[in-house]
C-alpha positions as a printed NumPy array, in Angstrom:
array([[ 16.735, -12.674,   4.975],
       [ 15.102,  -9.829,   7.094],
       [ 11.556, -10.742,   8.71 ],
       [  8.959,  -8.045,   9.598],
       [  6.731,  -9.22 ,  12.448],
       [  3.014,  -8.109,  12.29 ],
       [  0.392,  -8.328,  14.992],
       [ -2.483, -10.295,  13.349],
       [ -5.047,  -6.87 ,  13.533],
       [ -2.765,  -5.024,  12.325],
       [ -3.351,  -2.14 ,   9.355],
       [ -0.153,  -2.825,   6.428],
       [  0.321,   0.09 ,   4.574],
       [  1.51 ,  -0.58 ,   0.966],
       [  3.457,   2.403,  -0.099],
       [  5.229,   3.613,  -2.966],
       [  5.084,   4.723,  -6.819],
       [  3.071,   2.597,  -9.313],
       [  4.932,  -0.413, -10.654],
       [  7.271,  -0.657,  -7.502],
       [  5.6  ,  -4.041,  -6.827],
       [  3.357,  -3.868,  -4.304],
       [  0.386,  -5.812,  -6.044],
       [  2.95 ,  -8.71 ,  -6.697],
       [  4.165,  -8.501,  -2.818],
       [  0.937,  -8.833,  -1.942],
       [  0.125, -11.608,  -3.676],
       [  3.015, -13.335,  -2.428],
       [  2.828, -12.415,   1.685],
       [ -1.053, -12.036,   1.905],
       [ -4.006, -13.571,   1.72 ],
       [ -6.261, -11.979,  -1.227],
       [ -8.938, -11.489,   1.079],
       [ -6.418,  -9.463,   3.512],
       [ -5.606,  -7.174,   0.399],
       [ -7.893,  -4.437,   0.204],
       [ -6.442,  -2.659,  -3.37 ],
       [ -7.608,   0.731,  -4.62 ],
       [ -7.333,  -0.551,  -7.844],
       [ -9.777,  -3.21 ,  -7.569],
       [-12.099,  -1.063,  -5.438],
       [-12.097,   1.563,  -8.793],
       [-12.98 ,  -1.614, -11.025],
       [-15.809,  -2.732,  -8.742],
       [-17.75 ,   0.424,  -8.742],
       [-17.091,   1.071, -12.672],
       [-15.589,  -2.492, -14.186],
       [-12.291,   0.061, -15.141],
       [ -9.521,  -0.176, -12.734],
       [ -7.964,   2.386, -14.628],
       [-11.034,   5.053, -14.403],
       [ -9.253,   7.46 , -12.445],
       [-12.801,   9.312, -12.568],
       [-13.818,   6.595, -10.061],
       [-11.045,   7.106,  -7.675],
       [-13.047,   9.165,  -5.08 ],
       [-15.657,   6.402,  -4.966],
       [-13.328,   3.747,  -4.854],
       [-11.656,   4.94 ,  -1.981],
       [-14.639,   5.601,  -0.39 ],
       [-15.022,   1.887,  -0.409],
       [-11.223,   1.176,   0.416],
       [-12.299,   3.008,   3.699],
       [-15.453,   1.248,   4.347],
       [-13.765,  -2.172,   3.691],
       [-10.933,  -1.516,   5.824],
       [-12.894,  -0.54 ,   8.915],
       [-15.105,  -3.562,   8.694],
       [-12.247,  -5.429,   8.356],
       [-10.173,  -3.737,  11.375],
       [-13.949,  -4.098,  13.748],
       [-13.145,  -7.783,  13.082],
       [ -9.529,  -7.626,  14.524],
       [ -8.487,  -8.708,  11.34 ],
       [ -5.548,  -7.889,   9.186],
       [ -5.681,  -5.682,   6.614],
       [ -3.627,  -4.481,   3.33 ],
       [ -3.963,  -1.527,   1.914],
       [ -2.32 ,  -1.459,  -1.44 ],
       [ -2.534,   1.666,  -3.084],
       [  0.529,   4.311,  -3.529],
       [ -0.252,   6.015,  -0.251],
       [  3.151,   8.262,  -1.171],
       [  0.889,  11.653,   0.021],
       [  0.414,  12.035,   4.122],
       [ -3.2  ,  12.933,   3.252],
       [ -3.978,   9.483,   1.771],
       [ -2.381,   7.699,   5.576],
       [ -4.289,  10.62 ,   7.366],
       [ -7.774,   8.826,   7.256],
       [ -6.708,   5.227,   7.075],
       [ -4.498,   5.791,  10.722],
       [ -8.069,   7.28 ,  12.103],
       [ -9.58 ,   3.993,  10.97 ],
       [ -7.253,   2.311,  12.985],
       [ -7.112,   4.377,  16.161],
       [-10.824,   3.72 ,  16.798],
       [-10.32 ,  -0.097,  16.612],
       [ -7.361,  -0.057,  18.71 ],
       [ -5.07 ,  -1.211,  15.294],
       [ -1.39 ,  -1.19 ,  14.807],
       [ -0.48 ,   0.567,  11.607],
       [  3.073,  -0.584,   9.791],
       [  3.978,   0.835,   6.838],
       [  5.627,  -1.235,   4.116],
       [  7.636,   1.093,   1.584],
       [  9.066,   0.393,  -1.435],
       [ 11.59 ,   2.903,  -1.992],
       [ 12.926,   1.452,  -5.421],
       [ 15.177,   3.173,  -8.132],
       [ 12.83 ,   4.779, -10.629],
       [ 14.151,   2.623, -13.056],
       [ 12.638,  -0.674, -11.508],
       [  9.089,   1.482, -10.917],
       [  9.571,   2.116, -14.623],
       [ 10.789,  -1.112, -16.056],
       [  7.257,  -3.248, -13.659],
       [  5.219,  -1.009, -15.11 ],
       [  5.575,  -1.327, -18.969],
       [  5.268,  -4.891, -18.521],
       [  1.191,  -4.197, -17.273],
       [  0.474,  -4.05 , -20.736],
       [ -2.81 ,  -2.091, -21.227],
       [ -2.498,  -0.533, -17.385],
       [  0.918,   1.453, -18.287],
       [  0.969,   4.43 , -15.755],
       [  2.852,   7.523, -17.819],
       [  6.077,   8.137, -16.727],
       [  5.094,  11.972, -15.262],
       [  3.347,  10.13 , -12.957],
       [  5.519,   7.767, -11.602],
       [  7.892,  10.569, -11.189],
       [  5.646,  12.661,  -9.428],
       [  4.488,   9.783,  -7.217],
       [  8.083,   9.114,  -6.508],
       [  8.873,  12.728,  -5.197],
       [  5.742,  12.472,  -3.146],
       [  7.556,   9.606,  -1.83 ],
       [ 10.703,  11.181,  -1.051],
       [  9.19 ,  13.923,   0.606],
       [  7.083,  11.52 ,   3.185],
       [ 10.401,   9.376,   4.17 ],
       [ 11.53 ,  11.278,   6.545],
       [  8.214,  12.094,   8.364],
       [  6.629,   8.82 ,   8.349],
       [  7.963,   8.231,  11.828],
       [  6.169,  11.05 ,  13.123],
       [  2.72 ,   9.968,  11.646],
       [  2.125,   7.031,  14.046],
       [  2.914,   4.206,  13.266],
       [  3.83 ,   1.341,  14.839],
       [  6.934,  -0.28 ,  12.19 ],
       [  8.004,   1.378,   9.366],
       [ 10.171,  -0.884,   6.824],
       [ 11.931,   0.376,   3.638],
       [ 12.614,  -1.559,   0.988],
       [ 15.087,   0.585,  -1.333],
       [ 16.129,  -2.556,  -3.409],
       [ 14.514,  -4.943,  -5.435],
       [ 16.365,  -7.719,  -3.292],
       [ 15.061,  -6.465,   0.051],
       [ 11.566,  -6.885,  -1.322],
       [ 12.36 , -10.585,  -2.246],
       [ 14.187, -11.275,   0.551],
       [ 11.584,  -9.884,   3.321],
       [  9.432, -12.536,   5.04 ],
       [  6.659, -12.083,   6.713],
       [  5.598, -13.242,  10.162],
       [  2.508, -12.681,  12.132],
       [  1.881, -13.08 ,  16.003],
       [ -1.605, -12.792,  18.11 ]])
């Protein structure tokens, strides 16, 4: 069993292509008032977490809710896909004026298990472009999320490393 060690203020970057899990690993690591998620941001300004119309909005409050939270030295999920450099841009600013480590949680799954979570959502089924295209955007940032600052970077590439990680937090 691997264990990731984050500093309690830290800023946990949820990344990867719809379905991989990362609501689910969430749940199961964080507290839901550590979880700051795009999609329920989207449903609180229009009661649609699916309203993609909303997104710009919604993020807009993803942002505001993640610099109160990082003021407070506390820590702070961000799950959305973050798979494009410009979506980690603003959220490592965020950090870097409250002092915040930023560690980037990846889940670098087989399409098939992306695919496979997400038709069991039900009504929120993501089409399958999409997923695709988030996954090369995904692919593409691997190899340069070094180089963008932060502090850990941990790829999960199997649905058994996701299970398997543990979290632990220090002060």
């Amino acid at each position: 069993m691997a264990t990731l060690v984050i500093p309690g203020s830290s800023l946990v970057l949820l990344i990867g292509a719809s379905g991989a899990g990362k609501s689910t690993f969430a749940r199961k690591h964080f507290k839901a008032t550590e979880v700051v998620s795009s999609d329920r941001c989207r449903a609180l300004v229009c009661d649609d977490e699916d309203d993609q119309s909303a997104s710009r909005d919604a993020f807009e409050l993803v942002r505001l809710m993640v610099r109160k939270r990082l003021a407070r030295g506390r820590l702070t999920v961000v799950d959305a896909t973050n798979v494009q450099a410009s979506a980690r841009r603003d959220l490592h600013k965020i950090a870097a004026l409250h002092g915040s480590p930023v560690v980037a949680i990846v889940f670098d799954l087989p399409e098939n298990v992306s695919v496979a979570h997400n038709l069991k959502r039900g009504t929120r089924v993501v089409p399958l472009a999409i997923i695709r295209r988030q996954i090369r955007n995904l692919k593409a940032s691997l190899a340069k999320l070094e180089k963008e600052g932060f502090a850990q970077v941990c790829v999960l590439e199997t649905q058994s490393a996701v299970n398997m990680l543990r979290i632990q937090r220090i002060r």
